[in-house]
C-alpha positions in Angstrom: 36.6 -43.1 -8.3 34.4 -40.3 -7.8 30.6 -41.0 -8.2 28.4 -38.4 -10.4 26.1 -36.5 -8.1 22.9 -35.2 -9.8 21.9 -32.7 -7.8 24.9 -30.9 -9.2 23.4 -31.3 -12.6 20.2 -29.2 -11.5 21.6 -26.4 -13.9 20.2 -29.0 -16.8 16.7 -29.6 -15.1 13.8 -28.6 -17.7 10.9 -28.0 -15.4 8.1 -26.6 -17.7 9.9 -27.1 -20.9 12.3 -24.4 -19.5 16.1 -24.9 -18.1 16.3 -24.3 -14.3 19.2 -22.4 -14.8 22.1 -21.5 -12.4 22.5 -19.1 -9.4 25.3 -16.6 -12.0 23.2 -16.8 -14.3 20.1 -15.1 -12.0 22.3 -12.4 -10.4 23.3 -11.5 -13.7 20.2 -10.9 -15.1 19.3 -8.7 -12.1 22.6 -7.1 -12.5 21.7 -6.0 -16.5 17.9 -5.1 -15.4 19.5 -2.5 -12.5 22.3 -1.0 -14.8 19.8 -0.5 -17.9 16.5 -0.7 -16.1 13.8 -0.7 -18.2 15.0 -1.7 -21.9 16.9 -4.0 -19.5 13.8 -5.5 -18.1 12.6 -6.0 -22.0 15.4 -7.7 -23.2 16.2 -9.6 -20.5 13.0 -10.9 -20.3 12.1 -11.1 -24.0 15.6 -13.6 -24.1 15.1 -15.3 -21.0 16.1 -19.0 -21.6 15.8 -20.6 -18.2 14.0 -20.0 -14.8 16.8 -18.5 -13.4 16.6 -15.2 -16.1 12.9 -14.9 -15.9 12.9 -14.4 -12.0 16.0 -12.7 -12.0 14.9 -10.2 -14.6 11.7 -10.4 -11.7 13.8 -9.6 -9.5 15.8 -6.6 -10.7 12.6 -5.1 -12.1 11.2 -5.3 -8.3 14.7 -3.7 -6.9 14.5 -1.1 -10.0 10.7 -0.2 -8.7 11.7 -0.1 -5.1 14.7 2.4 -5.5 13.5 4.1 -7.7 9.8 5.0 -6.3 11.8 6.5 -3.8 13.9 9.2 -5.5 10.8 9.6 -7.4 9.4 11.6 -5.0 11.0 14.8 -5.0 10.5 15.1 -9.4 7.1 14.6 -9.2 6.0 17.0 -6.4 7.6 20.1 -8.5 5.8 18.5 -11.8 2.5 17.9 -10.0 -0.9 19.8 -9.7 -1.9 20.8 -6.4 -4.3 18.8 -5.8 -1.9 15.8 -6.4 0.2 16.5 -3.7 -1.1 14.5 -0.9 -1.2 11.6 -3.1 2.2 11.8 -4.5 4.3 10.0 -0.9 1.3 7.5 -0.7 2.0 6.0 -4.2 5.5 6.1 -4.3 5.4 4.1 -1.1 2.6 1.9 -2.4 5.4 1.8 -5.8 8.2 0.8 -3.5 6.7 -1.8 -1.7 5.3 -4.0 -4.5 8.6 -4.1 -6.2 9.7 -5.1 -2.9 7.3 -7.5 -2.5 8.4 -8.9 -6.4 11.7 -9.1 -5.5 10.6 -11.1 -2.5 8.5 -13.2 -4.6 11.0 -13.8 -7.6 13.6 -14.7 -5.2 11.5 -17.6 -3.4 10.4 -18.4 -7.0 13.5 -19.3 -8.0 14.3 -21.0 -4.6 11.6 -23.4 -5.1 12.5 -24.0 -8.5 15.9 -25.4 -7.6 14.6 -27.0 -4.7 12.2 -28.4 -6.1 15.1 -30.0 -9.2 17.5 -31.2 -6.8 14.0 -33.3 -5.5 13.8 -34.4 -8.9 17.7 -35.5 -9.5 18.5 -37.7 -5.9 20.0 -40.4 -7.0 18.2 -43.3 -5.8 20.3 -44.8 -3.5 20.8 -41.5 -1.9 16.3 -41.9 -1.0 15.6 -43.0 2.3 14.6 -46.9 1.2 12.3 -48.6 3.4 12.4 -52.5 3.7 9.6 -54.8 5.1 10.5 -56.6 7.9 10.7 -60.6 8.1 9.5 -62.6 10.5 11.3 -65.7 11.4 8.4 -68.1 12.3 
């Protein structure tokens, strides 16, 4: 008879009166926030039920500012005054990074969440027990 594992319930976990959510359901939500970028962002985030939306909508927003800071380079040095010019490749790298670095950040987010669920779901007999020893005297 096969036994019920929890772990494989972490989906169901509320941590912080929110669902933890599942791994489709985070790559999904990064998926939407790259194909409509920001009104993607919004509503993803706005609707967010679980962990897993919030820091994949996180997540896509850092991918969107990352790519995007890039190609944003060439429009803005035609659009730019002079004196701006200099500037413009320092804060599109600056851009770039930090949506790096919140994609980075999201992704271990969300890691820790479900780590931190399947903690909370072991079954007990799957936890290291300890017994005292006896002593035959």
């Amino acid at each position: 008879m096969d036994e019920l594992n929890l772990a494989d319930c972490v989906d169901e976990v509320y941590l912080d009166n929110y669902p933890v959510g599942g791994v489709f359901g985070f790559f999904m939500t990064v998926v939407i926030v790259l194909l409509f970028q920001a009104y993607g962002f919004l509503v993803s985030f706005i609707l967010s039920q679980s962990h897993a939306t919030r820091y994949g909508s996180f997540a896509g927003l850092g991918i969107l500012l990352g790519v995007t800071s890039f190609s944003m380079e060439a429009e803005l040095e035609d659009s730019v005054p002079l004196y701006w010019k200099p500037w413009v490749p320092i804060g599109c790298v600056i851009l770039g990074i930090f949506g790096y670095i919140m994609f980075v950040y999201s992704m271990t987010s969300y890691q820790r969440i479900r780590k931190l669920a399947e903690s909370v779901t072991i079954a007990p007999r799957q936890q290291a027990r300890f017994s005292t020893p006896t002593s035959t005297v």
